[in-house]
N, C-alpha and C positions, 0 to 999 in steps of 0.2 A: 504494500500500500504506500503513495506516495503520502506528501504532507499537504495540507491543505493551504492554497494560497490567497491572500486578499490585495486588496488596493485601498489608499485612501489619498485622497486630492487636498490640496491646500491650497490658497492663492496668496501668494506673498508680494508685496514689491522686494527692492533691491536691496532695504537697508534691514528688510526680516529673513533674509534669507539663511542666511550664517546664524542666525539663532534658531531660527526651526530646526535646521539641518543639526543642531546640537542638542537638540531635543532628541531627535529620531534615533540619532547614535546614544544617546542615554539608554533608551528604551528599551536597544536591543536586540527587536526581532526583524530590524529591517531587512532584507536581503538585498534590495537595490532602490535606488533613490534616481528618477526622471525629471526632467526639465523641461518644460512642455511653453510657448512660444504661447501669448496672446491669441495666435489664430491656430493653435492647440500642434501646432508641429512638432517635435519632439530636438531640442536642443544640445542635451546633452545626459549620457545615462552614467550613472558610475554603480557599480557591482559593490556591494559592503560586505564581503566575506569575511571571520575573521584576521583572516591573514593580509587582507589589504587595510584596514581597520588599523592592524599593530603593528604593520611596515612600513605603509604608505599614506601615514597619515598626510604628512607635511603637502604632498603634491597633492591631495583630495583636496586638503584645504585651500592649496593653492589657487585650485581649480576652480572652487565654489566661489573664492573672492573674486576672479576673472569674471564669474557669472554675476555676482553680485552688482559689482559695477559697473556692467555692460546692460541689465537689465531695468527697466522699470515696473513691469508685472508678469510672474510667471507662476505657471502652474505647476508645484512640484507632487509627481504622483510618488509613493511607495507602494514597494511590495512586500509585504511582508507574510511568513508564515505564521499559521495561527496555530500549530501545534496540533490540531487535529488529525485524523487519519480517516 
C-alpha cells in the first residue's frame, strides 16, 4: 500500500513567502513545496526530502529569497503525506 497524498494552497505575496515556507519545514510532513504564477503556471518546484532539508538547506533558501523578490503574488501549493495507507 502506498501513502496517502494531499495538497494544500496558500497565497502569499513576496514578503510572506520565507515565513510560510518556514512554517511548512517546521511541520514536517511536506514532501515538496510549488510555486504557482498569478495565472496559476507553475514557477518553480523544490523536492523537501530529508536529505535535501539537512544538506541543502542554504541553496533552498537561496532559492526561495530569489523567489521572494522577484515575486508579488504567488500560489505556493504542498504536498504533503498524510500518513494514511
Amino acid at each position: 500500500m502506498t501513502e496517502k497524498t494531499r495538497f494544500e494552497e496558500f497565497r502569499v505575496t513576496g514578503s510572506e513567502i520565507l515565513e510560510k515556507i518556514k512554517e511548512i519545514i517546521r511541520e514536517g510532513n511536506a514532501r515538496r513545496i510549488i510555486f504557482k504564477t498569478e495565472d496559476g503556471k507553475t514557477f518553480m518546484e523544490i523536492p523537501l526530502t530529508v536529505g535535501i532539508v539537512g544538506t541543502l538547506i542554504a541553496p533552498v533558501w537561496a532559492a526561495i529569497g530569489a523567489v521572494a523578490a522577484l515575486a508579488s503574488n504567488l500560489t505556493i501549493v504542498v504536498e504533503k503525506e498524510t500518513g494514511e495507507k
